[in-house]
C-alpha positions as CSV (number, residue, x, y, z in Angstrom):
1,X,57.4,-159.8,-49.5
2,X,55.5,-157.0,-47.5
3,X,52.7,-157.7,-49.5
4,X,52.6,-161.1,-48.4
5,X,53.2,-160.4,-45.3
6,X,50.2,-157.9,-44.8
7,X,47.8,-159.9,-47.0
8,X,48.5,-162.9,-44.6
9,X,48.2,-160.8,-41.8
10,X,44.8,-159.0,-42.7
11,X,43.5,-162.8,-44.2
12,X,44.3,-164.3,-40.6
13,X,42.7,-161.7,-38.6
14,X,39.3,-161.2,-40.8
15,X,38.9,-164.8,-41.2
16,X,39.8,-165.5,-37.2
17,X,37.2,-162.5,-36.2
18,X,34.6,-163.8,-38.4
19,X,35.1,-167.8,-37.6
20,X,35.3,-166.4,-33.7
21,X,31.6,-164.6,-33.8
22,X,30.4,-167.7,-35.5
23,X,31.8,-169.6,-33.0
24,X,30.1,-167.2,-31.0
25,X,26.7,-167.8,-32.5
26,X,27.3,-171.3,-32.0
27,X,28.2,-171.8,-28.1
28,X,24.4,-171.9,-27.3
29,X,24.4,-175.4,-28.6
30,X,22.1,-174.2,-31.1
31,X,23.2,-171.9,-33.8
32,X,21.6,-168.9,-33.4
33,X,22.7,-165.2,-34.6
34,X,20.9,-163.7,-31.2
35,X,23.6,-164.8,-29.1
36,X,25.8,-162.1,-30.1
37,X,23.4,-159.5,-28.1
38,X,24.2,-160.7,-25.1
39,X,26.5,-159.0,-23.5
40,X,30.0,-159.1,-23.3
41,X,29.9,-162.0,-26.4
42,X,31.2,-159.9,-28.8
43,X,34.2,-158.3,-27.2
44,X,35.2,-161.4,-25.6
45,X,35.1,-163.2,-29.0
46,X,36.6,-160.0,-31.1
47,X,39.8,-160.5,-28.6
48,X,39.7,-164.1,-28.6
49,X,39.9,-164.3,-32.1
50,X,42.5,-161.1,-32.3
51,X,44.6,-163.2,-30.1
52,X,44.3,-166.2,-31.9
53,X,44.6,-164.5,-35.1
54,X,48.5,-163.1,-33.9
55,X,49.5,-166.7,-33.1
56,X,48.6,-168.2,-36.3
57,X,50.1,-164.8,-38.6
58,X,53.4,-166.6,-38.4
59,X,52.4,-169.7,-39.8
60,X,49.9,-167.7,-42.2
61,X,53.2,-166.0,-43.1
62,X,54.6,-168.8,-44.1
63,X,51.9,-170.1,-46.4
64,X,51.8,-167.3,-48.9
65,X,55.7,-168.1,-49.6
66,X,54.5,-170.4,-52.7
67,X,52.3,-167.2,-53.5
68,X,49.7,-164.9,-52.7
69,X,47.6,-166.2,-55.6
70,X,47.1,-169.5,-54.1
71,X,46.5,-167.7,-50.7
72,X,43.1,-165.9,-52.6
73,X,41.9,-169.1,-54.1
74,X,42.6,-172.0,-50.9
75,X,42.1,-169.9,-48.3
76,X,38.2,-169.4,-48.4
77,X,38.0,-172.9,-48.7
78,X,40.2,-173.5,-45.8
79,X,37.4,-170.9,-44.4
80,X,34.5,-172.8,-45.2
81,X,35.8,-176.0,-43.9
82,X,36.2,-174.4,-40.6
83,X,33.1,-172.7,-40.5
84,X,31.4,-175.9,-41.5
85,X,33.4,-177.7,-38.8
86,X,32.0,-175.1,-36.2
87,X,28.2,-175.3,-37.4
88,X,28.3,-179.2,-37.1
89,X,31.3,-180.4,-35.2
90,X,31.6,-178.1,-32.3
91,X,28.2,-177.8,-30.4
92,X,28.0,-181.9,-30.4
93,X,31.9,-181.7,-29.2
94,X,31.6,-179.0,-26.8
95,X,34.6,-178.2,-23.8
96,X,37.0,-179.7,-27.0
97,X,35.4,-178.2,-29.9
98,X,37.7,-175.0,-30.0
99,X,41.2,-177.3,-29.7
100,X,40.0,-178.9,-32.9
101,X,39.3,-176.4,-34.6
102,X,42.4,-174.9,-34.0
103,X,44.3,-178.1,-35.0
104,X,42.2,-178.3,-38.3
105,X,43.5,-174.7,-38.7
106,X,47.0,-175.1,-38.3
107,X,46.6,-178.1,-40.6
108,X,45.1,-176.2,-43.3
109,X,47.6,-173.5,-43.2
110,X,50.5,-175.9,-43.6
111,X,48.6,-177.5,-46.7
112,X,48.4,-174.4,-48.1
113,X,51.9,-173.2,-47.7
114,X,52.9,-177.3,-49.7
115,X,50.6,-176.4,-52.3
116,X,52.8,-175.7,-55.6
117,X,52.3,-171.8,-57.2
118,X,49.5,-171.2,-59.0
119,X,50.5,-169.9,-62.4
C-alpha cells in the first residue's frame, strides 16, 4: 500500500509541475517556451502546481486502489488529454481555463480509480 501511495504521490506532483510550466508557456495566449524566462514564472508555477499537486494526492490515492499497473498505463493518457486541453482549450478560454482543467483532472482521476485491474 506504501507503494501506491508514493507512486501516486510522485505521479501527481511530476505530472502537476510539468502540466503547470506548460500552462506556464501557454498564459501568453500564444504557446511559447520563452515565457518561462521571465521572471518569477517559474517559481510561481513550480508552487502553484506543488499546491495543486497536494490537493489532488488524495484523490490520486485513491485511484491506484484497483492497482498501480493501471496507474502506469491511463495515467499518461489522462496526461496528454490535459496537456492537449491546455495547448488548445485554455488560451481561447482564458480567466476560466485553469477551473477546467482542474475539473477535467479530478474527472480523470476518478475514471481511473473505476477502471477494473489490469491483469
Amino acid at each position: 500500500m506504501l507503494n501506491r501511495v508514493l507512486l501516486a504521490g510522485a505521479m501527481s506532483w511530476t505530472y502537476a509541475v510539468t502540466l503547470g510550466l506548460l500552462f506556464a508557456a501557454c498564459t501568453s495566449g500564444h504557446f511559447l517556451f520563452s515565457t518561462l524566462r521571465l521572471p518569477g514564472v517559474v517559481p510561481v508555477a513550480l508552487v502553484i502546481s506543488t499546491a495543486i499537486s497536494i490537493g489532488i494526492a488524495p484523490i490520486a490515492v485513491w485511484s491506484v486502489r484497483t492497482g498501480a499497473k493501471n496507474l502506469r498505463i491511463y495515467a499518461p493518457i489522462l496526461w496528454i488529454a490535459l496537456a492537449t486541453y491546455e495547448v488548445v482549450v485554455i488560451p481561447q478560454t482564458g480567466v476560466y481555463g485553469p477551473y477546467g482543467l482542474l475539473l477535467l483532472a479530478l474527472v480523470g482521476l476518478v475514471v481511473l480509480g473505476f477502471i477494473p485491474a489490469a491483469k
